[in-house]
N, CA, C and O atoms as a printed pandas DataFrame, in Angstrom:
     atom_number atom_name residue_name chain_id  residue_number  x_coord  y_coord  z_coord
0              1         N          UNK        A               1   -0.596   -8.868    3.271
1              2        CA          UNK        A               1   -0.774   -7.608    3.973
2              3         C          UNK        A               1    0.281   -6.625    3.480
3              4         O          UNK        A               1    1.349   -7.154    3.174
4              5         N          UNK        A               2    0.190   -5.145    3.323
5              6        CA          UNK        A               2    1.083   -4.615    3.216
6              7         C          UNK        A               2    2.102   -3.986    4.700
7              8         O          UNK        A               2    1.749   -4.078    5.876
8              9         N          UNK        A               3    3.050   -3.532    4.325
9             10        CA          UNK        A               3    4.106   -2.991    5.365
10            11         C          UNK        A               3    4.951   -1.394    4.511
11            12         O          UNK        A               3    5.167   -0.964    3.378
12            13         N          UNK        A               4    5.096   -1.141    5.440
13            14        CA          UNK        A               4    5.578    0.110    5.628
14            15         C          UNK        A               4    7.103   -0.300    5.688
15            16         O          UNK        A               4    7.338   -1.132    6.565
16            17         N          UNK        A               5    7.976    0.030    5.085
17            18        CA          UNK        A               5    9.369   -0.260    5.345
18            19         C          UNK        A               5   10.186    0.898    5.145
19            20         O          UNK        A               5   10.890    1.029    4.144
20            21         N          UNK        A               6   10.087    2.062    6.415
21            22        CA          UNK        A               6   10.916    3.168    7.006
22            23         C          UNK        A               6   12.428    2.989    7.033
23            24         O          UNK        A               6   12.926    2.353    7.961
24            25         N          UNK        A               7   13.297    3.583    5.940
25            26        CA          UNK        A               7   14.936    3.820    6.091
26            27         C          UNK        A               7   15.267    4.971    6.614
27            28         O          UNK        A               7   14.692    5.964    6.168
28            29         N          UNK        A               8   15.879    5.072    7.267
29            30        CA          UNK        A               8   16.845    6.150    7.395
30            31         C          UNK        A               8   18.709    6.270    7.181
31            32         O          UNK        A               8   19.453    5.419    7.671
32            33         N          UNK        A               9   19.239    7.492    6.359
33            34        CA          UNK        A               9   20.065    7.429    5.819
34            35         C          UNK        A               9   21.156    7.424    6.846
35            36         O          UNK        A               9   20.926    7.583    8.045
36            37         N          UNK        A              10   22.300    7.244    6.362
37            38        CA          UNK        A              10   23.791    7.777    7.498
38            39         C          UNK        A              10   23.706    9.121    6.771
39            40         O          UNK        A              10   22.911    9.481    5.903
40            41         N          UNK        A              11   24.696    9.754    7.328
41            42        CA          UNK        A              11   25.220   11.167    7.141
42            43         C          UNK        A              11   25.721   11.155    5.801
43            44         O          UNK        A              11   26.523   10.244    6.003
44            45         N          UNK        A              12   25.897   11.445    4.556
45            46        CA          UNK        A              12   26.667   11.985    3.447
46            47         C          UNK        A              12   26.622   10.310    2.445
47            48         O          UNK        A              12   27.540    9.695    1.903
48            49         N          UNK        A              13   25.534   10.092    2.517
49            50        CA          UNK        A              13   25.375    8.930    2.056
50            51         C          UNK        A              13   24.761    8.828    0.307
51            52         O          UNK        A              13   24.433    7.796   -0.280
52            53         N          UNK        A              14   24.748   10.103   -0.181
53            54        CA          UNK        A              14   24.283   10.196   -1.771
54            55         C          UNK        A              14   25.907    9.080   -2.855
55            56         O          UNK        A              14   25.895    8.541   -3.961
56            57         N          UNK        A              15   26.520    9.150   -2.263
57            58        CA          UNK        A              15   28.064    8.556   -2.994
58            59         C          UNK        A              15   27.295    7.083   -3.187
59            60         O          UNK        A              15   26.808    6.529   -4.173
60            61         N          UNK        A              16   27.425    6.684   -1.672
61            62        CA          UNK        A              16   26.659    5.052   -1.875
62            63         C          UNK        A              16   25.432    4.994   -1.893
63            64         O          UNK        A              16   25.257    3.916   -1.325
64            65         N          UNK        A              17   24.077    5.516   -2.224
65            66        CA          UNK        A              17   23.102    5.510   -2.938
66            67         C          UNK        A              17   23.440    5.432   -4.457
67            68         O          UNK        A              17   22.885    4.504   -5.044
68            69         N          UNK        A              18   24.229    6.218   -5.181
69            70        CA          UNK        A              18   24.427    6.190   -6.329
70            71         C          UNK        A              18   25.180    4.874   -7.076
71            72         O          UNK        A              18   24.973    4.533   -8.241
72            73         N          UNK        A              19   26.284    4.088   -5.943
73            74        CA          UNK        A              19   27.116    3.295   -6.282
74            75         C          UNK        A              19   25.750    1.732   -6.240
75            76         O          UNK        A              19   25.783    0.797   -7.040
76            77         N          UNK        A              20   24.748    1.882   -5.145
77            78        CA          UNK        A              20   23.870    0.906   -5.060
78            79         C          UNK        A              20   22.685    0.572   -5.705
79            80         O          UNK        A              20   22.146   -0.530   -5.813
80            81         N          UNK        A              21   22.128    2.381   -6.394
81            82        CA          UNK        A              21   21.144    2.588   -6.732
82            83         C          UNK        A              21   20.359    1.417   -7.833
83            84         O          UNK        A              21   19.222    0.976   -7.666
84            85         N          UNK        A              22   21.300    1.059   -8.984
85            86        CA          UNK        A              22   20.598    0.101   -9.929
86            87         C          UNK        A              22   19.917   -1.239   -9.384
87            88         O          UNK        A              22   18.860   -1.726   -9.783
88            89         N          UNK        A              23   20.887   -1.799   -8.230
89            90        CA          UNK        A              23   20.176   -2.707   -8.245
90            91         C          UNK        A              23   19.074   -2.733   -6.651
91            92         O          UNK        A              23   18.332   -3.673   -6.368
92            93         N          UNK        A              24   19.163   -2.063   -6.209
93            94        CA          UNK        A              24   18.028   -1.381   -5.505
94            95         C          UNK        A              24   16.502   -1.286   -6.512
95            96         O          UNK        A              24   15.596   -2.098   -6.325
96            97         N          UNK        A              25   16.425   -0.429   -7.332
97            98        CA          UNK        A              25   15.958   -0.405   -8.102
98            99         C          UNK        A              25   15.407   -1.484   -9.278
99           100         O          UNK        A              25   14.504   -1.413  -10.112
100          101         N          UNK        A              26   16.212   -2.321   -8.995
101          102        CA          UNK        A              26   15.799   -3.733   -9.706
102          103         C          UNK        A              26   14.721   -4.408   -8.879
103          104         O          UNK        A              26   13.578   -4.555   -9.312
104          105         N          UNK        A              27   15.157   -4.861   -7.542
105          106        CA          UNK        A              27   14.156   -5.601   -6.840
106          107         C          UNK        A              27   12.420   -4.646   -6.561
107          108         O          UNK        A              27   11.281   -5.114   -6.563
108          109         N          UNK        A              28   12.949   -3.043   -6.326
109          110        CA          UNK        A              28   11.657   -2.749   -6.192
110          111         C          UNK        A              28   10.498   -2.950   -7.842
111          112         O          UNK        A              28    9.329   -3.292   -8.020
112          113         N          UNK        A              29   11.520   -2.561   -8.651
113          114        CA          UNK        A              29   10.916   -2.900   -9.767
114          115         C          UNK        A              29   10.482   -4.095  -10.013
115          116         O          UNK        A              29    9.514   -4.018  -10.770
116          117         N          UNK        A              30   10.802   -5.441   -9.665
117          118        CA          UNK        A              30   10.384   -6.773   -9.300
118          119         C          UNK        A              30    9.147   -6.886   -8.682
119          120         O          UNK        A              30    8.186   -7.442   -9.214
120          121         N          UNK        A              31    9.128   -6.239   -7.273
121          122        CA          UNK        A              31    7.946   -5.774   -6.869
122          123         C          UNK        A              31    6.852   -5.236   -7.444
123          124         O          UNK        A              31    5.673   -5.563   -7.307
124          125         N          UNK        A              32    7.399   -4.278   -8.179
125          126        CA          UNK        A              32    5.893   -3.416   -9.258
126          127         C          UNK        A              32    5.757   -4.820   -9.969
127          128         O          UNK        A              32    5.004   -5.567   -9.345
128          129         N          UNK        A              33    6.186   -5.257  -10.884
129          130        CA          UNK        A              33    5.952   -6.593  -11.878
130          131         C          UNK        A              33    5.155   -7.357  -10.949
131          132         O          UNK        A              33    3.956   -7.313  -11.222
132          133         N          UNK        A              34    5.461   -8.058   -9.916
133          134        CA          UNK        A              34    4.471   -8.900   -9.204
134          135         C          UNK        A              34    2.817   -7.785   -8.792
135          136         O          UNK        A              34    1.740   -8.367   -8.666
136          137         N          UNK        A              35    2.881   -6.681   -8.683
137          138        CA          UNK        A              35    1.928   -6.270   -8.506
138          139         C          UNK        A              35    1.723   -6.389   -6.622
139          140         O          UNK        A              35    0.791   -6.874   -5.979
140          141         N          UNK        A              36    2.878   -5.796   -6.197
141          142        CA          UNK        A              36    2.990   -6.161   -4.447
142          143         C          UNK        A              36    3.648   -4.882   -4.069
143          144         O          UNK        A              36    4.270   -4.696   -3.024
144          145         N          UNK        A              37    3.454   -4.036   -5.003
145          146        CA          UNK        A              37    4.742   -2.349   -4.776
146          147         C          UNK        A              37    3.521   -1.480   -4.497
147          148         O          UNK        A              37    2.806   -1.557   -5.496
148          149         N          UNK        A              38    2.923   -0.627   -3.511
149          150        CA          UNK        A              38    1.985    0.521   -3.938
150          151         C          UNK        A              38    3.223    1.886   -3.619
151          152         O          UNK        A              38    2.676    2.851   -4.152
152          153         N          UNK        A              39    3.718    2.069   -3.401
153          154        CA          UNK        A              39    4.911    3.106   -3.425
154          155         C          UNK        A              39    6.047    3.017   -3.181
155          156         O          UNK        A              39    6.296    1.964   -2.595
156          157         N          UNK        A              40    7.049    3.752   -3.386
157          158        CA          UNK        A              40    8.438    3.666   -2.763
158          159         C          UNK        A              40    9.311    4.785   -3.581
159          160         O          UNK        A              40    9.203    5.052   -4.778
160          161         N          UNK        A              41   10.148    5.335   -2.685
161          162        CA          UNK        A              41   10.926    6.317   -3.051
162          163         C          UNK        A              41   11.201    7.064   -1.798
163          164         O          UNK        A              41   10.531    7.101   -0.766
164          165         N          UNK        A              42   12.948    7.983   -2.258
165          166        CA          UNK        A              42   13.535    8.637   -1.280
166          167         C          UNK        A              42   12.956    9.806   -0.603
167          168         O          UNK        A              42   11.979   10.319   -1.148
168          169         N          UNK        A              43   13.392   10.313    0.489
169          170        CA          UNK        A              43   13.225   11.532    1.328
170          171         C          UNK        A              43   14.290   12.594    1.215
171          172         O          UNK        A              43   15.341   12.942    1.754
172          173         N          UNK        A              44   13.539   12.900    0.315
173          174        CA          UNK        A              44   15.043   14.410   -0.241
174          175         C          UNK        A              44   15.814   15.017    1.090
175          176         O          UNK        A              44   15.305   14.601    2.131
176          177         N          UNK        A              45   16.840   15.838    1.264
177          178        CA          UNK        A              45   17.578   16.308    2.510
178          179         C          UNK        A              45   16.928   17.697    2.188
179          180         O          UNK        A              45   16.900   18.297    3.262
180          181         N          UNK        A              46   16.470   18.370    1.346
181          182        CA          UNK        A              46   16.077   19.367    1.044
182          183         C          UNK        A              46   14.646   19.407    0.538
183          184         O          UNK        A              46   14.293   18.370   -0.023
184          185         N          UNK        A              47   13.293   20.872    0.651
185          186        CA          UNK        A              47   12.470   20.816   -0.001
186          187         C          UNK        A              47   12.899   21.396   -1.496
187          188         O          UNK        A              47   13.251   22.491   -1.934
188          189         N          UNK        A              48   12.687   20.105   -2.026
189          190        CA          UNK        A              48   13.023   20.368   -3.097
190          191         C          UNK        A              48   13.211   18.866   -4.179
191          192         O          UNK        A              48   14.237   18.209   -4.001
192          193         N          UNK        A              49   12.522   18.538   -4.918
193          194        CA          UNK        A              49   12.473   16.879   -6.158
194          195         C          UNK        A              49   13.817   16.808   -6.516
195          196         O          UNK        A              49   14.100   15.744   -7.067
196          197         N          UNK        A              50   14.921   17.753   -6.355
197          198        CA          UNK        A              50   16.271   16.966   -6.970
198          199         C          UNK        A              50   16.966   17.965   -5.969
199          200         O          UNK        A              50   16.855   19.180   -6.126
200          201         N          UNK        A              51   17.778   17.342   -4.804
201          202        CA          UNK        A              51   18.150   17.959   -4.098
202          203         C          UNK        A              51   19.750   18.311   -3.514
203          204         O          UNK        A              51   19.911   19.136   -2.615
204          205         N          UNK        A              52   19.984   17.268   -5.794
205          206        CA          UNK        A              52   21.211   17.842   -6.079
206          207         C          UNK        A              52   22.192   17.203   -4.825
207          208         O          UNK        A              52   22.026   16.084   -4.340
208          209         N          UNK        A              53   23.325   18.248   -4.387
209          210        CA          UNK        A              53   24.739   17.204   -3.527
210          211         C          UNK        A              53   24.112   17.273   -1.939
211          212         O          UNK        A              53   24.844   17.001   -0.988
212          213         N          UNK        A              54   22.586   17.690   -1.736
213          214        CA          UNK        A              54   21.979   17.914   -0.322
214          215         C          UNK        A              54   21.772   16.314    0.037
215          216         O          UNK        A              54   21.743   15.891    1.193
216          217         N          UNK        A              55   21.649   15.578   -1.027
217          218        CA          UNK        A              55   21.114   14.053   -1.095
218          219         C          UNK        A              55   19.618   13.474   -0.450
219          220         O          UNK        A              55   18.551   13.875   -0.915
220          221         N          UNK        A              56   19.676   12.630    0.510
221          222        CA          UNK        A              56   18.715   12.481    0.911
222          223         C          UNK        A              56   18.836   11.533    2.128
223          224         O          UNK        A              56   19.495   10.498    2.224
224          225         N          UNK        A              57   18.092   12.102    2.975
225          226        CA          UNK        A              57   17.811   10.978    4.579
226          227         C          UNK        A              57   17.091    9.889    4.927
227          228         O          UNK        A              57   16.991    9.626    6.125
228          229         N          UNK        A              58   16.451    9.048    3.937
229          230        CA          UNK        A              58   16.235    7.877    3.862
230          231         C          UNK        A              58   14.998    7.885    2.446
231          232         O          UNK        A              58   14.921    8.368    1.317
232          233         N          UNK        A              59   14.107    6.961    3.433
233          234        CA          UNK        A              59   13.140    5.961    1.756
234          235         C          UNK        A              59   12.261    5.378    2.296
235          236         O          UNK        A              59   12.469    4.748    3.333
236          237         N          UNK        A              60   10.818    5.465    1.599
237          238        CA          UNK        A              60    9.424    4.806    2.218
238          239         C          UNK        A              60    9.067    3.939    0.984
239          240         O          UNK        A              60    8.892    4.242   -0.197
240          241         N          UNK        A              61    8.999    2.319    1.898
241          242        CA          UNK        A              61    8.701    2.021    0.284
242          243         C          UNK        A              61    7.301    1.078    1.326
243          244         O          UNK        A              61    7.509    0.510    2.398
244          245         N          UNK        A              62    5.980    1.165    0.617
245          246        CA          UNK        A              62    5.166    0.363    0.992
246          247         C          UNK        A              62    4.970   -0.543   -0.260
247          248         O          UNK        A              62    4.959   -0.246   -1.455
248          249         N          UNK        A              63    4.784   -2.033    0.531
249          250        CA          UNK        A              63    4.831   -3.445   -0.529
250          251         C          UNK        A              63    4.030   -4.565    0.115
251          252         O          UNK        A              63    3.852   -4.715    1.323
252          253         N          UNK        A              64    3.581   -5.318   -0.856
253          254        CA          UNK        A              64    2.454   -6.446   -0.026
254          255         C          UNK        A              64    3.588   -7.515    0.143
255          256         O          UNK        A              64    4.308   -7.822   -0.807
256          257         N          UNK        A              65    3.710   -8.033    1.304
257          258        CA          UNK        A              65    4.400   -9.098    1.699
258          259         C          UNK        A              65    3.472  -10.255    2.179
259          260         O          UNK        A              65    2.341   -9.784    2.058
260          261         N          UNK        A              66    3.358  -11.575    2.680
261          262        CA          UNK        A              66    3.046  -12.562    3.306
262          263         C          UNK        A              66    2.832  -12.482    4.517
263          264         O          UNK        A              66    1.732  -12.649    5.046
264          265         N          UNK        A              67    4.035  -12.176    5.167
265          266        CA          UNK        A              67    4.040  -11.895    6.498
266          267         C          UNK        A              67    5.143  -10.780    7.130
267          268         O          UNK        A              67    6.214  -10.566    6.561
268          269         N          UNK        A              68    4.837  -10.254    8.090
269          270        CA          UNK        A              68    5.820   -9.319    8.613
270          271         C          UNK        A              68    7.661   -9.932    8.701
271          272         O          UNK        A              68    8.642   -9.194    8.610
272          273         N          UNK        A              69    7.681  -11.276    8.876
273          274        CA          UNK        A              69    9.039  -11.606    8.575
274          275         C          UNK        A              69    9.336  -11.721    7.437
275          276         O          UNK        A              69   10.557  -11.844    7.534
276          277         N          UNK        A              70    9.051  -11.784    6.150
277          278        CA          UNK        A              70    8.981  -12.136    4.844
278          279         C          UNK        A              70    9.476  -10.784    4.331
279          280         O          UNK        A              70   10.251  -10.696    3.379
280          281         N          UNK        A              71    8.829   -9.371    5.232
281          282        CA          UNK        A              71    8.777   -8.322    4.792
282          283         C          UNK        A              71   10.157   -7.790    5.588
283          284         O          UNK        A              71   10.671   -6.749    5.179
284          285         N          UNK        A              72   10.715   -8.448    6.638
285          286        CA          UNK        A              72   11.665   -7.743    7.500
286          287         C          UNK        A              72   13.346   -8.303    6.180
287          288         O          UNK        A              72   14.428   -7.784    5.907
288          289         N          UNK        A              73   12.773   -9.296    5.851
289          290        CA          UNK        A              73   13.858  -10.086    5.053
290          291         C          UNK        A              73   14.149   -9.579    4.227
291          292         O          UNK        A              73   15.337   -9.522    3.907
292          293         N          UNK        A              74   13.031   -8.907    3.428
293          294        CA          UNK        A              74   13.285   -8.249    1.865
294          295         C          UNK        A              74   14.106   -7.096    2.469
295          296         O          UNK        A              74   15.278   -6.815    2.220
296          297         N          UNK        A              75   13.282   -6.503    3.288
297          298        CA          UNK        A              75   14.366   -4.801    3.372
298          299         C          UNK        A              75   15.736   -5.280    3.886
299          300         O          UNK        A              75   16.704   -4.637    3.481
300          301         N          UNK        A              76   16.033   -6.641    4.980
301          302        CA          UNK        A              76   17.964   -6.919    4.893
302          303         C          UNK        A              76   18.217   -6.923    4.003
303          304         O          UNK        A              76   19.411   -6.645    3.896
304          305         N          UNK        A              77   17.608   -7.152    2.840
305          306        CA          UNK        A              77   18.544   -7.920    1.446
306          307         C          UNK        A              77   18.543   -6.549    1.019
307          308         O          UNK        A              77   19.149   -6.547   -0.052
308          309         N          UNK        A              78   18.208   -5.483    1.276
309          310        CA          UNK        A              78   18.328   -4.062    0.278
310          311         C          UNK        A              78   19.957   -4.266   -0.005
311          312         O          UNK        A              78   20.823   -4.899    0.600
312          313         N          UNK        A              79   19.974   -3.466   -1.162
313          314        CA          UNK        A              79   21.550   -3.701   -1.573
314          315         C          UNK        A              79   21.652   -1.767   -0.871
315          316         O          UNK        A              79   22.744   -1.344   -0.490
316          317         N          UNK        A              80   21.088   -1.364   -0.848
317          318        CA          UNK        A              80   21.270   -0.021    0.390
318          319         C          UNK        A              80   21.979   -0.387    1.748
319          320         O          UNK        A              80   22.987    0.247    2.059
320          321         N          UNK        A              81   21.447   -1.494    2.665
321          322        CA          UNK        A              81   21.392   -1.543    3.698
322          323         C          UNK        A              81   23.056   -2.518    3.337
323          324         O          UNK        A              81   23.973   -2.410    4.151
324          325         N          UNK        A              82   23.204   -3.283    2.239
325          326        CA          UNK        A              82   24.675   -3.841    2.418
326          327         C          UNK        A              82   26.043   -3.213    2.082
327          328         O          UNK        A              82   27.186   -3.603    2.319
328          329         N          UNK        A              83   25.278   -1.445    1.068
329          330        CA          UNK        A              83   26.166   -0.910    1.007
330          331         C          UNK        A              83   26.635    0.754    1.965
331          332         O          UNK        A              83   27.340    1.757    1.857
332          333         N          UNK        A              84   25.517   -0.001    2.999
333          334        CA          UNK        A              84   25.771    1.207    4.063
334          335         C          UNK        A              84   25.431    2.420    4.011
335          336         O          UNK        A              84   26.013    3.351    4.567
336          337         N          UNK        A              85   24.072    2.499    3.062
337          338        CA          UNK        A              85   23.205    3.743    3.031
338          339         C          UNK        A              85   22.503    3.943    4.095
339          340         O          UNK        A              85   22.370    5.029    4.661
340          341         N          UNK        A              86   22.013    2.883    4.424
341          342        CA          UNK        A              86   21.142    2.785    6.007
342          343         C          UNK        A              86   21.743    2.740    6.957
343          344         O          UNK        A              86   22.483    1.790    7.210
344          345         N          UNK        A              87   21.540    4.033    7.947
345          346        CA          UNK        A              87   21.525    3.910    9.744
346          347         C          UNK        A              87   20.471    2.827    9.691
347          348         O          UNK        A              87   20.950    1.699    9.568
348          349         N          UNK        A              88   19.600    2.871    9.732
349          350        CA          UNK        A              88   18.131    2.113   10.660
350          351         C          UNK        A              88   17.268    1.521    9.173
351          352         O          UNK        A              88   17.515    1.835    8.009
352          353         N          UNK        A              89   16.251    0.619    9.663
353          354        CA          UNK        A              89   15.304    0.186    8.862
354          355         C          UNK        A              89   14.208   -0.413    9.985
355          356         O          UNK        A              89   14.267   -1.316   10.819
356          357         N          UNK        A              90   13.267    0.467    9.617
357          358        CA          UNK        A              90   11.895    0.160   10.313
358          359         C          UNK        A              90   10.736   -0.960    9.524
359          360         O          UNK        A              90   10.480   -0.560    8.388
360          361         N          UNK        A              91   10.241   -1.832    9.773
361          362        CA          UNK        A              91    9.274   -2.646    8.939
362          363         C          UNK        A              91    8.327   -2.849    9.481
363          364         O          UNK        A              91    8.535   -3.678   10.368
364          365         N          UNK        A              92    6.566   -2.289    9.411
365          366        CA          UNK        A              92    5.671   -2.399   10.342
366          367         C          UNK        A              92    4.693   -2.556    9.043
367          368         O          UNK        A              92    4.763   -2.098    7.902
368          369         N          UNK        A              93    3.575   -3.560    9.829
369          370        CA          UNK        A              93    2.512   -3.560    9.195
370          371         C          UNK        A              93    1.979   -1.850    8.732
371          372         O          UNK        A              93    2.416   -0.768    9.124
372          373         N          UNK        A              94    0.814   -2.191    7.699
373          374        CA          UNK        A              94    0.437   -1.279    6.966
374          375         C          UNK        A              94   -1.310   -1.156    6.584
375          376         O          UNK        A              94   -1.795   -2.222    6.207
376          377         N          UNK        A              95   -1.765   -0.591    6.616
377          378        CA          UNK        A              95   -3.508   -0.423    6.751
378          379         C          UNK        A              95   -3.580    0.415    5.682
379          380         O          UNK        A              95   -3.042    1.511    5.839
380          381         N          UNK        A              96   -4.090    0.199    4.659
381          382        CA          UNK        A              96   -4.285    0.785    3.226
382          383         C          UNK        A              96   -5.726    1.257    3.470
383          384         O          UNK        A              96   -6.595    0.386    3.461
384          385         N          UNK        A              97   -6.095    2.581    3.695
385          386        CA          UNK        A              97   -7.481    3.103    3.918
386          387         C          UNK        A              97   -7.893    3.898    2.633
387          388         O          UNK        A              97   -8.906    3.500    2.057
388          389         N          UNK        A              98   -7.204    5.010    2.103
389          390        CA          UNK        A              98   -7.342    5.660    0.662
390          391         C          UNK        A              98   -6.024    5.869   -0.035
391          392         O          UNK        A              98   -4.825    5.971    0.225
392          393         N          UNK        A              99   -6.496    5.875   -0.610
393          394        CA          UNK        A              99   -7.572    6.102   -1.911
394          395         C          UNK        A              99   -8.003    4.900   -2.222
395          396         O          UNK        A              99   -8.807    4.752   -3.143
């Protein structure tokens, strides 16, 4: 099934996004390779695709997991959430209707 896995950032948190970012980026990329990733990426602080030192207030990443605990596990292990990019992390099932 897929899940929805809702972050939200702390306050002034672009420093440790940047210090965490690679290997963040590794596991979701793991994900695309298995073919279990249909999106993921940040929520700019600004309208605007590079929002520069405004940074950003969290990250939607939808991914096919097993089960909703399987899926609560992957987002603890974010190397975000151990380097204290994340206030909160939401993980809820997901209903893929379109496209």
């Amino acid at each position: 099934m897929w899940y929805a896995i809702i972050s939200e950032d702390v306050a002034n948190s672009l420093d440790k996004r940047k210090s965490a970012r690679p290997e963040h980026l590794a596991r979701l990329n793991r994900l695309k390779e298995e073919g279990r990733l249909l999106i993921a990426g940040p929520c700019p602080a600004v309208d605007s695709e590079d929002p520069g030192d405004a940074g950003f207030t969290g990250s939607l990443v939808v991914a096919e997991f097993p089960s909703l605990e399987e899926a609560r596990a992957w987002a603890d292990a974010d190397p975000f959430v151990a380097a204290g990019v994340y206030a909160s992390v939401t993980v809820k099932p997901y209903k893929l209707v379109l496209p």
